[in-house]
TINU-705744 format. One line per field, with one value per residue: residue number from 1; residue in three letters; x negated, y negated, z of N, C-alpha, C in turn. Coordinates in nm, 4 decimals, decimal comma, always signed. Layout:
BEGIN
seq <- NUM_...
type <- ALA_...
n_xx <- X_...
n_yy <- Y_...
n_zz <- Z_...
ca_xx <- X_...
ca_yy <- Y_...
ca_zz <- Z_...
c_xx <- X_...
c_yy <- Y_...
c_zz <- Z_...
//
This chain:
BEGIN
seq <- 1_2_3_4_5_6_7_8_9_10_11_12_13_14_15_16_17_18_19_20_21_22_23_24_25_26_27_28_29_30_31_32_33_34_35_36_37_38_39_40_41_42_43_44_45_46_47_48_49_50_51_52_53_54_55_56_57_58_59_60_61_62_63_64_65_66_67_68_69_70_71_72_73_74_75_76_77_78_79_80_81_82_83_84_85_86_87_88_89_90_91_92_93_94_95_96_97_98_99_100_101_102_103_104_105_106_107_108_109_110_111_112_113_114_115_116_117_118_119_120_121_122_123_124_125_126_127_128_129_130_131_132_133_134_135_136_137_138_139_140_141_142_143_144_145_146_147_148_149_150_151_152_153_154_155_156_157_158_159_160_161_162_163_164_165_166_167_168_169_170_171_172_173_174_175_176_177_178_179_180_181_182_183_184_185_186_187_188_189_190_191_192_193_194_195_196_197_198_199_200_201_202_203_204_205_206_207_208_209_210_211_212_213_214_215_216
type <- UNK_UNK_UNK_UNK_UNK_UNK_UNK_UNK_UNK_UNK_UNK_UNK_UNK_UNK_UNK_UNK_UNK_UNK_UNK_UNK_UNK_UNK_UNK_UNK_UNK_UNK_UNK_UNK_UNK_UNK_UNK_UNK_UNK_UNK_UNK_UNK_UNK_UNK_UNK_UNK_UNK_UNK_UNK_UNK_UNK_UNK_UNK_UNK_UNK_UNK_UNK_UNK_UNK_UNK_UNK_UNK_UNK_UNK_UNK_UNK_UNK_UNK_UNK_UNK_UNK_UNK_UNK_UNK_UNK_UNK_UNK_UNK_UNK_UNK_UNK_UNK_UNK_UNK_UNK_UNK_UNK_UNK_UNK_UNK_UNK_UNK_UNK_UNK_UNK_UNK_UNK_UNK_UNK_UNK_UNK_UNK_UNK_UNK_UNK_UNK_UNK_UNK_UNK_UNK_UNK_UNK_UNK_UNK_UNK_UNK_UNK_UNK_UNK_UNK_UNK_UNK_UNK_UNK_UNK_UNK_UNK_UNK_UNK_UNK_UNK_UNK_UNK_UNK_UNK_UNK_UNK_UNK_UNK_UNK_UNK_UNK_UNK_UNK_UNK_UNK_UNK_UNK_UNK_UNK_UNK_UNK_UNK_UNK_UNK_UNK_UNK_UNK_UNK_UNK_UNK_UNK_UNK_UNK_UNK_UNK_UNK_UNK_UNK_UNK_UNK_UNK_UNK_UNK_UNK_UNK_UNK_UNK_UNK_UNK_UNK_UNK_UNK_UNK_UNK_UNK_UNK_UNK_UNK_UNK_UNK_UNK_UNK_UNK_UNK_UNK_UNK_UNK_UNK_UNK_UNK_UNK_UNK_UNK_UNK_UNK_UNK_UNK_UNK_UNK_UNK_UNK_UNK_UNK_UNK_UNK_UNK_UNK_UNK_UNK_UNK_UNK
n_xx <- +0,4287_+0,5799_+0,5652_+0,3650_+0,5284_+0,4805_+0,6065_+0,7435_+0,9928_+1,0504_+1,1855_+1,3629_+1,4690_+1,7541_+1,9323_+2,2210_+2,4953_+2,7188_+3,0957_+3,1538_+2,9858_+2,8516_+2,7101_+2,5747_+2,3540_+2,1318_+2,0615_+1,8935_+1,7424_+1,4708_+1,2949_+1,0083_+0,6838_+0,4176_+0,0070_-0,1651_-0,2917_-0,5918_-0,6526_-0,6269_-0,4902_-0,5717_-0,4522_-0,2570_-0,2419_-0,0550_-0,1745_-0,1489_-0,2900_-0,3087_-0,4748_-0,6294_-0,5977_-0,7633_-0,7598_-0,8837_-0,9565_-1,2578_-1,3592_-1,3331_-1,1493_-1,1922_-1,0236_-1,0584_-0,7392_-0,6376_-0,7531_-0,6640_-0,4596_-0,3804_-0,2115_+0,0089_-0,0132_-0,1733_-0,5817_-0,9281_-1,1987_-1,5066_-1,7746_-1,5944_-1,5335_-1,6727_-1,6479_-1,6873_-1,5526_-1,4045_-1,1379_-0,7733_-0,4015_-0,0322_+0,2503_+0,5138_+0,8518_+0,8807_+0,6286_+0,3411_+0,0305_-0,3106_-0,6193_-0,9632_-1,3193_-1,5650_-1,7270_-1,8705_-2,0473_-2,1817_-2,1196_-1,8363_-1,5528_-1,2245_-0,8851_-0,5481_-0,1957_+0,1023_+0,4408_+0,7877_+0,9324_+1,1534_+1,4149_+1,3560_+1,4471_+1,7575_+1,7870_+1,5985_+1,3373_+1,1402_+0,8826_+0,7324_+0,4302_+0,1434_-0,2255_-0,5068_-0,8468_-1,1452_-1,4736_-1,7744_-2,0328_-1,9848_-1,8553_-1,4790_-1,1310_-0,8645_-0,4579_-0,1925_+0,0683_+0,2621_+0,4604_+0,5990_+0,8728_+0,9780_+1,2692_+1,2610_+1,0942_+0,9870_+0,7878_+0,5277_+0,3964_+0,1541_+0,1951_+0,0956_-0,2007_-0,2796_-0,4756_-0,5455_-0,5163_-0,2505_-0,1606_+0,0792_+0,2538_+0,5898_+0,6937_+0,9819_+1,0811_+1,0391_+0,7982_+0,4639_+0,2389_-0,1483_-0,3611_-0,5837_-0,7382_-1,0030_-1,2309_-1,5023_-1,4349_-1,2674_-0,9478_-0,8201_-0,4767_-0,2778_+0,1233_+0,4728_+0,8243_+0,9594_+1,1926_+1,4277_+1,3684_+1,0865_+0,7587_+0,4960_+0,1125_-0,1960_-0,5608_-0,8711_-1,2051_-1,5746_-1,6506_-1,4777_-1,1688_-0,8398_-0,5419_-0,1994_+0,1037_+0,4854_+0,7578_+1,1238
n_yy <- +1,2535_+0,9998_+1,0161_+0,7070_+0,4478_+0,2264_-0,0056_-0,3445_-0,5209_-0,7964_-1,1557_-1,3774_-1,6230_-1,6662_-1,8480_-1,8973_-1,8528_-2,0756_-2,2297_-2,5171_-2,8427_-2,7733_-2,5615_-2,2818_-2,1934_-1,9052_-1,6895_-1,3849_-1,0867_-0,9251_-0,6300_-0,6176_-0,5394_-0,4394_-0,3920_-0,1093_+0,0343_+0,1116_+0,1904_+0,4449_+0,5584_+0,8150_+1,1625_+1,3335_+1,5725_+1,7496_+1,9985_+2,2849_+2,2908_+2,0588_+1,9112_+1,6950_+1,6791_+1,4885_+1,3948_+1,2510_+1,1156_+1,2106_+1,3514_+1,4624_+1,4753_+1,5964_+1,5825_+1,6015_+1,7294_+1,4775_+1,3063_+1,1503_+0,8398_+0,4466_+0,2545_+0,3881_+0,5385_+0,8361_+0,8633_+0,8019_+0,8331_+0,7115_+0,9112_+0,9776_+1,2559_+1,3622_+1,3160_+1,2291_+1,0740_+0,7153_+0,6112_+0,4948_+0,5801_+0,5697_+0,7820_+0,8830_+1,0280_+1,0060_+0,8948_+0,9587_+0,7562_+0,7176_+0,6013_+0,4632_+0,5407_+0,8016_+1,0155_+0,8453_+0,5647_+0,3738_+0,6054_+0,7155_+0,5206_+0,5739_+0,6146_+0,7353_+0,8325_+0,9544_+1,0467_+0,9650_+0,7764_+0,5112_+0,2503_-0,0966_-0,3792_-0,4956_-0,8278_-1,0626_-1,0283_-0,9353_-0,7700_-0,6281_-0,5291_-0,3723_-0,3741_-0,1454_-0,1811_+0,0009_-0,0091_+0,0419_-0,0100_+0,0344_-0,1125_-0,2451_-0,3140_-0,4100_-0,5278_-0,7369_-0,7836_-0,9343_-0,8534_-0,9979_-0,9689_-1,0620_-1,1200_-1,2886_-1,3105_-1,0402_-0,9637_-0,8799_-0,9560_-1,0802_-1,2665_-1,6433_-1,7070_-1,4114_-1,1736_-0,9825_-1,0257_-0,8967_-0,9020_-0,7943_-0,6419_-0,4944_-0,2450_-0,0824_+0,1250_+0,1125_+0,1424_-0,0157_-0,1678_-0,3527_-0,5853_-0,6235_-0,8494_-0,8678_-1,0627_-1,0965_-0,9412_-0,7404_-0,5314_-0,2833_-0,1819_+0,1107_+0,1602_+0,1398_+0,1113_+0,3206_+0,5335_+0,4242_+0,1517_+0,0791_-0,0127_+0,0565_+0,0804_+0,2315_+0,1460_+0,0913_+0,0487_+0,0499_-0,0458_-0,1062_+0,0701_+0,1326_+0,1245_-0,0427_-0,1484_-0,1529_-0,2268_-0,3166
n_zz <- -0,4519_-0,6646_-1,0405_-1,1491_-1,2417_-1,5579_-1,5542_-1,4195_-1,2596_-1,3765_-1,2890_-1,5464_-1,7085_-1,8639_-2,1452_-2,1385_-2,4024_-2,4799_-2,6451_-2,8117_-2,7443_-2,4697_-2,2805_-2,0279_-1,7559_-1,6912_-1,4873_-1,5066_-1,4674_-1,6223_-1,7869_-1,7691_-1,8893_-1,7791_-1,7147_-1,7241_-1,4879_-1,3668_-1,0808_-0,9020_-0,5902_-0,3541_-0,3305_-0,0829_+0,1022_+0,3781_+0,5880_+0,7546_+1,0129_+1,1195_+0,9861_+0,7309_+0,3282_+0,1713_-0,2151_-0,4366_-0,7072_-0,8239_-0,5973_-0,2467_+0,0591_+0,3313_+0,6410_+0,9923_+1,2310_+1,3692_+1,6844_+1,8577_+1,8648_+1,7263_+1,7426_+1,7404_+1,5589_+1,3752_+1,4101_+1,3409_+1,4249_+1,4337_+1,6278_+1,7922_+2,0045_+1,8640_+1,6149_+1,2873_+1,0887_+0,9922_+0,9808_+0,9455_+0,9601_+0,8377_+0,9089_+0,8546_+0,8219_+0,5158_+0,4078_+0,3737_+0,4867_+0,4243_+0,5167_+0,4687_+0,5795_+0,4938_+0,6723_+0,8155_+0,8966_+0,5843_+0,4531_+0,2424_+0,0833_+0,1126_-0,0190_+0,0139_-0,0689_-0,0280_-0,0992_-0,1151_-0,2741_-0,2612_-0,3109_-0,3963_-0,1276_-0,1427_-0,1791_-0,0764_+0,1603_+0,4583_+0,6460_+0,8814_+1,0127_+1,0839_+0,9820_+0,8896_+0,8395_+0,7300_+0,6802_+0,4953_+0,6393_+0,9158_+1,0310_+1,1396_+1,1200_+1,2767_+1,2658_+1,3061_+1,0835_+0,8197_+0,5682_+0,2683_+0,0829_-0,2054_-0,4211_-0,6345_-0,7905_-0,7754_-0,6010_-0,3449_-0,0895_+0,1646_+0,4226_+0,4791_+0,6540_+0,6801_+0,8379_+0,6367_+0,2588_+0,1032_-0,2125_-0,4039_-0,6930_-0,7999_-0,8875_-1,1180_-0,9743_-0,7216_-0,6335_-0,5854_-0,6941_-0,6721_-0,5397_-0,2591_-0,0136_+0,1948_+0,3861_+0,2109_+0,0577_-0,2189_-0,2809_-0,4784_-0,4617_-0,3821_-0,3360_-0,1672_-0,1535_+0,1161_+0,2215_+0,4426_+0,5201_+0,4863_+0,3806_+0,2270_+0,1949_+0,0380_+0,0631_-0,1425_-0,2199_-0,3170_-0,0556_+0,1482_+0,3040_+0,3705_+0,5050_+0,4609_+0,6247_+0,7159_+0,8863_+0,8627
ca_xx <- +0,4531_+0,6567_+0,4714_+0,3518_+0,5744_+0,4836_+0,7130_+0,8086_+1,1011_+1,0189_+1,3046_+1,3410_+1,5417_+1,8314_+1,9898_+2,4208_+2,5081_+2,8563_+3,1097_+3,1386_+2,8585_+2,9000_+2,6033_+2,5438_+2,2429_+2,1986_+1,9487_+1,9029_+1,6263_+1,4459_+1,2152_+0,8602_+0,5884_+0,2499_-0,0588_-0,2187_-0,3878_-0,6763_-0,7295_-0,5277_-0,4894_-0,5578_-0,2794_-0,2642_-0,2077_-0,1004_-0,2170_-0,0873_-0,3484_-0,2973_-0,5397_-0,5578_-0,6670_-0,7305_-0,8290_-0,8746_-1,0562_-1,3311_-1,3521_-1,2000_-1,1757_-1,1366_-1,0047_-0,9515_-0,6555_-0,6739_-0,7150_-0,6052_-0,3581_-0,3972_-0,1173_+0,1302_-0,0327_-0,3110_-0,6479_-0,9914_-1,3170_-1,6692_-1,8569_-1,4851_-1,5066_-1,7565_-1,5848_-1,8023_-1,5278_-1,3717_-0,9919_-0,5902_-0,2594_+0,0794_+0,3291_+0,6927_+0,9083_+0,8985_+0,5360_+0,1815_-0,0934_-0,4334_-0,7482_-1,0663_-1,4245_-1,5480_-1,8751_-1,9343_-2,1635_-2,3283_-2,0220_-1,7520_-1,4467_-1,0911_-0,7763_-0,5026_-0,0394_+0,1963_+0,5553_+0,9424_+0,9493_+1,2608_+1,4807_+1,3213_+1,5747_+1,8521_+1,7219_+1,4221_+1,2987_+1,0255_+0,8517_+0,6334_+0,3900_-0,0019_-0,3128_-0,6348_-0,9662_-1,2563_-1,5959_-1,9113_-2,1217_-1,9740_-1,7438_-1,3577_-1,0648_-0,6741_-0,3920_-0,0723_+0,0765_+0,3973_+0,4619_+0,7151_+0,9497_+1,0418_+1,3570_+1,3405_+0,9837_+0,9563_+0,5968_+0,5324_+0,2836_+0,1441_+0,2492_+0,0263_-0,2837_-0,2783_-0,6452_-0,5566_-0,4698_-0,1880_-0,0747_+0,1300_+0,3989_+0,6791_+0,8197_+1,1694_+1,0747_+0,9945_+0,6442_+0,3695_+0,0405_-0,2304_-0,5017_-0,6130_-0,8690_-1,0352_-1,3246_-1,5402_-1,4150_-1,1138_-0,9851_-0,6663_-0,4048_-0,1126_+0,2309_+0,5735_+0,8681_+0,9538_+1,2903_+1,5496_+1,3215_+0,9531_+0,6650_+0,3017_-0,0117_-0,3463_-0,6367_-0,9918_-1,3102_-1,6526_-1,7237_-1,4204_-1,0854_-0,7351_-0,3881_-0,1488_+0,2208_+0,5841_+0,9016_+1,2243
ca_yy <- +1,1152_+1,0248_+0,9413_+0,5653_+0,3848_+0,0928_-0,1504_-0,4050_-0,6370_-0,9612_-1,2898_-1,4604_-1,7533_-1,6981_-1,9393_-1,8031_-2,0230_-2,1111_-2,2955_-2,6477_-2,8981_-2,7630_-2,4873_-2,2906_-2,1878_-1,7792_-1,5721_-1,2536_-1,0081_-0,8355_-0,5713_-0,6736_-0,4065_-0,4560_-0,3183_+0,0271_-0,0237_+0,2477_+0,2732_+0,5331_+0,6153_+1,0048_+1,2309_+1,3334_+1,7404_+1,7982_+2,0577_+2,3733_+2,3036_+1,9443_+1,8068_+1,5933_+1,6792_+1,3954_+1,3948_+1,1033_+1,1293_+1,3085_+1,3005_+1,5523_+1,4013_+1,6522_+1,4783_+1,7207_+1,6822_+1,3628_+1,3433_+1,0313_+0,7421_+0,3724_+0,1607_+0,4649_+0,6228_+0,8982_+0,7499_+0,9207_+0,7078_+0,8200_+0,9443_+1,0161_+1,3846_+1,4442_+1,2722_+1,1680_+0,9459_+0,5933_+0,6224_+0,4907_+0,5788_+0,5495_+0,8380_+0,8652_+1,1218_+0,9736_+0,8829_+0,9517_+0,6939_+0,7390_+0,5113_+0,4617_+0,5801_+0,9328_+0,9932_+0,6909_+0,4453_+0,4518_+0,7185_+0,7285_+0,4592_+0,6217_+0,6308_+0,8228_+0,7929_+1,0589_+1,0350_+0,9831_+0,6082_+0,4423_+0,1417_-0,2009_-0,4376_-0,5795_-0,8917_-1,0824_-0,9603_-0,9163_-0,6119_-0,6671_-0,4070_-0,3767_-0,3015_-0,1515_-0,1764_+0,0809_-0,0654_+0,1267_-0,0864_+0,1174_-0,1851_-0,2250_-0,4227_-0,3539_-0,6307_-0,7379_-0,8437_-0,9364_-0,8344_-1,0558_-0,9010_-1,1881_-1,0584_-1,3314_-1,2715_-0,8859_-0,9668_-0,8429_-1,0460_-1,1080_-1,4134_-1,7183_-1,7021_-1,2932_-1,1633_-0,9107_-1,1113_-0,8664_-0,9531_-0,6892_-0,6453_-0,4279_-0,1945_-0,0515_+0,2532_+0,1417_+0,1261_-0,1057_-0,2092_-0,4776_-0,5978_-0,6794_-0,9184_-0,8749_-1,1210_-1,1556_-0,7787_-0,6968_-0,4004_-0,2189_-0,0587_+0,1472_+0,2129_+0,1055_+0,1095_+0,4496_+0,5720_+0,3163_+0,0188_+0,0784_-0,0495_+0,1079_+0,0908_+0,2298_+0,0766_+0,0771_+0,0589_+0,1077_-0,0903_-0,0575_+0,1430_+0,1333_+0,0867_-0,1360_-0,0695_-0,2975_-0,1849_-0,4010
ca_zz <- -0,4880_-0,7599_-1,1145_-1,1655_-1,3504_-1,5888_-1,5518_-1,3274_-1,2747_-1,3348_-1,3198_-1,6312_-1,7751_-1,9832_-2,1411_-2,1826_-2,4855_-2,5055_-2,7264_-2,8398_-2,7082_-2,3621_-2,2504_-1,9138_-1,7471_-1,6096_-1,4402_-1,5810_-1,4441_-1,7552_-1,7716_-1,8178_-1,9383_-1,7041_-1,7519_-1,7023_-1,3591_-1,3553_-0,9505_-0,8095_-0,4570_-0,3968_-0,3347_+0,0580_+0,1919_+0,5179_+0,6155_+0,8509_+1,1596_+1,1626_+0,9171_+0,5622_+0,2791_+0,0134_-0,3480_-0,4952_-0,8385_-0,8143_-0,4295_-0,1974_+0,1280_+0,4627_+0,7902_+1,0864_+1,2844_+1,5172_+1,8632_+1,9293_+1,8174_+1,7299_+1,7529_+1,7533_+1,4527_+1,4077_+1,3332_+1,3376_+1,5079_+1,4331_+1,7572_+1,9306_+1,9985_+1,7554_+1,5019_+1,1880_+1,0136_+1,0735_+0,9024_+0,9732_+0,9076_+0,8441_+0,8637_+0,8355_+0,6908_+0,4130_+0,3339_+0,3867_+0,3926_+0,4557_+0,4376_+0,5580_+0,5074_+0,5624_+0,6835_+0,8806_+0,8303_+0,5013_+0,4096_+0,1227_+0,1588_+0,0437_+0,0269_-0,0135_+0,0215_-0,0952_-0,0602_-0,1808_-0,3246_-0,2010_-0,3692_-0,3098_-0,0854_-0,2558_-0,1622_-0,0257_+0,2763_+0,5318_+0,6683_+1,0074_+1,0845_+1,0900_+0,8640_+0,9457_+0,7402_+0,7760_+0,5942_+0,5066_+0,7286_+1,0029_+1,1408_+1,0950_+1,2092_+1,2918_+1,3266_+1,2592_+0,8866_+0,7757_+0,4233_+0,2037_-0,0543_-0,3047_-0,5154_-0,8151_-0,8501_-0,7621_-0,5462_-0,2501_-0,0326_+0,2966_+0,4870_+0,5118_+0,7469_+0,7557_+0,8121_+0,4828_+0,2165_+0,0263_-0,3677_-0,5245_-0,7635_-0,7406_-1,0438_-1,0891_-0,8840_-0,6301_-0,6363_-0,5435_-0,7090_-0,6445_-0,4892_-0,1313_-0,0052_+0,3556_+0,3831_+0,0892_-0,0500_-0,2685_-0,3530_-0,5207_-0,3871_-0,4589_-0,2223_-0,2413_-0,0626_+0,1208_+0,3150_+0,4027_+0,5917_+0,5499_+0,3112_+0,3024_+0,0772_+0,0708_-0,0202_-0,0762_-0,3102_-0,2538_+0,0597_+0,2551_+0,2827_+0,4554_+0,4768_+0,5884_+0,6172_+0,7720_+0,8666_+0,8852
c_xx <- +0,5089_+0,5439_+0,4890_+0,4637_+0,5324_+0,5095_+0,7834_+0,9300_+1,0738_+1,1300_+1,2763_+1,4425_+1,6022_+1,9198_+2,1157_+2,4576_+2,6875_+2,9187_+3,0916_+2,9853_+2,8247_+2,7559_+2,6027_+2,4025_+2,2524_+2,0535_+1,9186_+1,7863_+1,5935_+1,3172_+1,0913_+0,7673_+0,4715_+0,1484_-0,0928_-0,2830_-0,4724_-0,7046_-0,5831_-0,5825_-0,4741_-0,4074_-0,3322_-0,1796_-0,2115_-0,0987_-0,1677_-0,1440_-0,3114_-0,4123_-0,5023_-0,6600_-0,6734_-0,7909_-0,7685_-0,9961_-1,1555_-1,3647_-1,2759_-1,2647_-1,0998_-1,1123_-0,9485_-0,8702_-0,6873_-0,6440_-0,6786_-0,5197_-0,4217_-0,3056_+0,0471_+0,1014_-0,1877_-0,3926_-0,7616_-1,1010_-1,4475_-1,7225_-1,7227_-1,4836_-1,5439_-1,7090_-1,6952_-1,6865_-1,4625_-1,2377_-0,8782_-0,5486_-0,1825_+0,1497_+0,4417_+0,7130_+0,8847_+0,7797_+0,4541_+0,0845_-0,2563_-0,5371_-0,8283_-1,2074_-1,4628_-1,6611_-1,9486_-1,9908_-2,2462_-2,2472_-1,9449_-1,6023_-1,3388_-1,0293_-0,6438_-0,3069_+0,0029_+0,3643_+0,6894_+0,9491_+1,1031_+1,2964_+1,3911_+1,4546_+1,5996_+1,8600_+1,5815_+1,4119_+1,1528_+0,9825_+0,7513_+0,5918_+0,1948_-0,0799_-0,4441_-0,7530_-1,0906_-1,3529_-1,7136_-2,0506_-2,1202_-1,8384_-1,6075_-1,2676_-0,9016_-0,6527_-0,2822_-0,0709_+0,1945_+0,3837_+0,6098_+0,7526_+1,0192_+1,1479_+1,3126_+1,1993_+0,9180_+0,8472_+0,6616_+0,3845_+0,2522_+0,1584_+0,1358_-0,0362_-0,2674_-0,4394_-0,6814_-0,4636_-0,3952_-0,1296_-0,0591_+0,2823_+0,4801_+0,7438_+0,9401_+1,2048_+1,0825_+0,8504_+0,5605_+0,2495_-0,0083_-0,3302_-0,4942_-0,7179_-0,8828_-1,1817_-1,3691_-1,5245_-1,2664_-1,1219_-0,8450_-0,6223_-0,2855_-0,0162_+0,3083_+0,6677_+0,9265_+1,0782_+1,4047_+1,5130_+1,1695_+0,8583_+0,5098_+0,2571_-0,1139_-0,4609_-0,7778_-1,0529_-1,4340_-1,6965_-1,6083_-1,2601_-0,9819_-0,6428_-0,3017_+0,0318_+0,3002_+0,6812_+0,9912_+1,3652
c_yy <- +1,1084_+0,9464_+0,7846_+0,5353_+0,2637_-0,0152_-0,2021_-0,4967_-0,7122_-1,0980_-1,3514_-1,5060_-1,7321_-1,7571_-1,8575_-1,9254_-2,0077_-2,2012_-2,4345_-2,6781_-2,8476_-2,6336_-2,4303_-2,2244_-2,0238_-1,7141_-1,4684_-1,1608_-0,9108_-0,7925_-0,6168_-0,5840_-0,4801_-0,3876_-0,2018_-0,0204_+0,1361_+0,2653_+0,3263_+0,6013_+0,7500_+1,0116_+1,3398_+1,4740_+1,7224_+1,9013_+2,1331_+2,3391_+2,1547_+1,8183_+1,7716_+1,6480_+1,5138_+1,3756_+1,3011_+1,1249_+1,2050_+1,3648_+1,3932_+1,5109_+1,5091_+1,6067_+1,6086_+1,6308_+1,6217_+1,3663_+1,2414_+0,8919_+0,5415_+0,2842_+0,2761_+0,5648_+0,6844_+0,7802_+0,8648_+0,7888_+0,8075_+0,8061_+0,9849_+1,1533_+1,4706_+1,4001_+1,1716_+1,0699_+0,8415_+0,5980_+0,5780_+0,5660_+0,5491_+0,6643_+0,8400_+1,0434_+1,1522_+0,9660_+0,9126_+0,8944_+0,6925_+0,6499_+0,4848_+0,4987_+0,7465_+0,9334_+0,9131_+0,6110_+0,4949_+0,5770_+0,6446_+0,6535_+0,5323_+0,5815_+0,6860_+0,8066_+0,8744_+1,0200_+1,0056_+0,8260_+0,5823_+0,3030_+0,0257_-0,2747_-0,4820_-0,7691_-0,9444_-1,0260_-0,9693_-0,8285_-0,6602_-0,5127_-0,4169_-0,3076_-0,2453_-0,1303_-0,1067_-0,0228_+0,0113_+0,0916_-0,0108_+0,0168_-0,1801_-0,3357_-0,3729_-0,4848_-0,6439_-0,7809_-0,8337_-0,9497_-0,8853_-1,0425_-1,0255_-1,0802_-1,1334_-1,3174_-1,0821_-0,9026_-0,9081_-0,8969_-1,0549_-1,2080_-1,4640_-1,6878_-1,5063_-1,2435_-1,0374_-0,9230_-0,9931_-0,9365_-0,8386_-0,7381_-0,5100_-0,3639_-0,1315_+0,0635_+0,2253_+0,1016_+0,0353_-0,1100_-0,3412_-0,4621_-0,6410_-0,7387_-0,9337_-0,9292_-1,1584_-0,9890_-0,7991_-0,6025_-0,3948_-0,1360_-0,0154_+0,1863_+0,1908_+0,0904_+0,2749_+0,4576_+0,4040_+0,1385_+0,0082_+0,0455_-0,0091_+0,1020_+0,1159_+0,1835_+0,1349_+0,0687_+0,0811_+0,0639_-0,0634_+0,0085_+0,1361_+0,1203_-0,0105_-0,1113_-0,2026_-0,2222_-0,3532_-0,3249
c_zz <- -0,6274_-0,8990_-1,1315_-1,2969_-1,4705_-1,6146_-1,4474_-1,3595_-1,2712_-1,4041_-1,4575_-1,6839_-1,9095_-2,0284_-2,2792_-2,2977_-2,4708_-2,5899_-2,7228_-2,7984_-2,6072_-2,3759_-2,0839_-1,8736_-1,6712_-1,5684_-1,4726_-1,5584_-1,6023_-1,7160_-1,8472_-1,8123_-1,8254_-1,7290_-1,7240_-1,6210_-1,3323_-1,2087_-0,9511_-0,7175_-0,4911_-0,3641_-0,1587_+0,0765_+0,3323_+0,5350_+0,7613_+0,9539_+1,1778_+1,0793_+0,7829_+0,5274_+0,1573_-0,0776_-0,4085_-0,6505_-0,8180_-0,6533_-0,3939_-0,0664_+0,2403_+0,5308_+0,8831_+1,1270_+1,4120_+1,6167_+1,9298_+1,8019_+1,8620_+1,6807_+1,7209_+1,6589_+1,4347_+1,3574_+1,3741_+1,3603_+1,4956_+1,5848_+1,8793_+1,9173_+1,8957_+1,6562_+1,4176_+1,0524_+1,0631_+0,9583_+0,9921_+0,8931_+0,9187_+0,7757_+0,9185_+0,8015_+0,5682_+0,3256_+0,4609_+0,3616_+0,4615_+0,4630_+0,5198_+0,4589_+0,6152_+0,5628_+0,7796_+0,8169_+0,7347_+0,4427_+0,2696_+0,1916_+0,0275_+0,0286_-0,0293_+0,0345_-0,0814_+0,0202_-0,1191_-0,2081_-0,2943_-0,2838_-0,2671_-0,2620_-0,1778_-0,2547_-0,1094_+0,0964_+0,3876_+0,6158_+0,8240_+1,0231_+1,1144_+0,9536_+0,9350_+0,8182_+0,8286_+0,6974_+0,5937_+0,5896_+0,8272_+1,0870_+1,0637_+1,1357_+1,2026_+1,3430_+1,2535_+1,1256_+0,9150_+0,6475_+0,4111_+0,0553_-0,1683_-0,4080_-0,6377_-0,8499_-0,8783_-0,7178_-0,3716_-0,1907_+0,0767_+0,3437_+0,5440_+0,5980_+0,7444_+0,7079_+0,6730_+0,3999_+0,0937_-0,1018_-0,4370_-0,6276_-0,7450_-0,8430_-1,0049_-1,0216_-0,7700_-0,5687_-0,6373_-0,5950_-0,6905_-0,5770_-0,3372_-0,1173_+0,1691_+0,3460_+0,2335_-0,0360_-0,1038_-0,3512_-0,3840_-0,4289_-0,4609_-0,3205_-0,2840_-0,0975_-0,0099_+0,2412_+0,3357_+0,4701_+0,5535_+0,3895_+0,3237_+0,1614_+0,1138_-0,0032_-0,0586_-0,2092_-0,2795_-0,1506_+0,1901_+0,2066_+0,4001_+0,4514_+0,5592_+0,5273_+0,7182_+0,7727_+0,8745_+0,9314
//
């Protein structure tokens, strides 16, 4: 994954002076510094047999290789085939995202995206794809999302009514930070945009963990 950058694009109002009394008005994108955002998503190994590794701060997070698929993409279900964690994904070419909790119920929530950061569109846009959320309780939930790319703001958001309430921003990489809110939890995430259509982020903190991802 490529290093975090700290700076996003954000629109701002410049005013073109010109001669006599006469004045016009201009748009002008300028670079705006943001803060140091201390969560970071691990960093995601795949692994020769078919499994992940992910280290995430102090955390090293094993996943064997999955035996089954949930909505087209691996996923890992406690009690399926002996399976002791509850995790999604989203992979591409391009990226790797991970998230979930390991352990099961009463386990450790992750998460984890490695990959080649990609130009955001050259305008606004909209991404349709799904999210899923693990939780340490032991329960979870998967469903659709449409993520919306604002150019004059540089945000990236989830569209009205979606059951995981995305707010990121968007720096000049590429790259994606913010927060998510699923019920009465919110947590950070990091992604971005990755290859020539696709959007992913993983999330999590200590109660629950996951990713959610959109192509166009």
């Amino acid at each position: 994954m490529k290093s975090t950058s700290l700076f996003a694009i954000a629109a701002a109002s410049t005013l073109a002076a010109c001669g006599g009394s006469g004045g016009g008005g201009a748009v002008t994108p300028v670079p705006v510094p943001v803060p140091a955002v201390e969560f970071e998503a691990g960093v995601v190994t795949t692994n020769a047999d078919g499994s992940f590794t992910i280290v995430q701060g102090g955390e090293t997070i094993n996943l064997p290789a999955s035996r089954f698929t949930s909505n087209g993409q691996l996923a890992w279900q406690t009690g399926f085939n002996g399976g002791v964690d509850n995790a999604n994904s989203f992979i591409t070419d391009d990226v790797t995202a991970i998230g979930g909790v390991s352990g099961g119920a009463g386990g450790t929530a992750f998460s984890g995206i490695t990959g080649t950061l990609g130009d955001a569109p050259a305008g606004d846009a909209t991404f349709d794809g799904r999210f899923a959320v693990s939780e340490t309780s032991g329960a979870g939930r998967t469903g659709p999302i449409s993520l919306v790319y604002d150019l004059s703001g540089n945000t990236l958001e989830s569209a009205a009514g979606a059951a995981l309430v995305v707010d990121g921003d968007v720096a000049s990489n590429g790259q994606v930070t913010g927060s998510v809110t699923f019920g009465s939890e919110t947590a950070e995430f990091e992604g971005g945009f990755y290859g020539d259509d696709a959007v992913a982020g993983a999330f999590n903190n200590d109660a629950i963990g996951g990713v959610f991802y959109g192509t166009n």
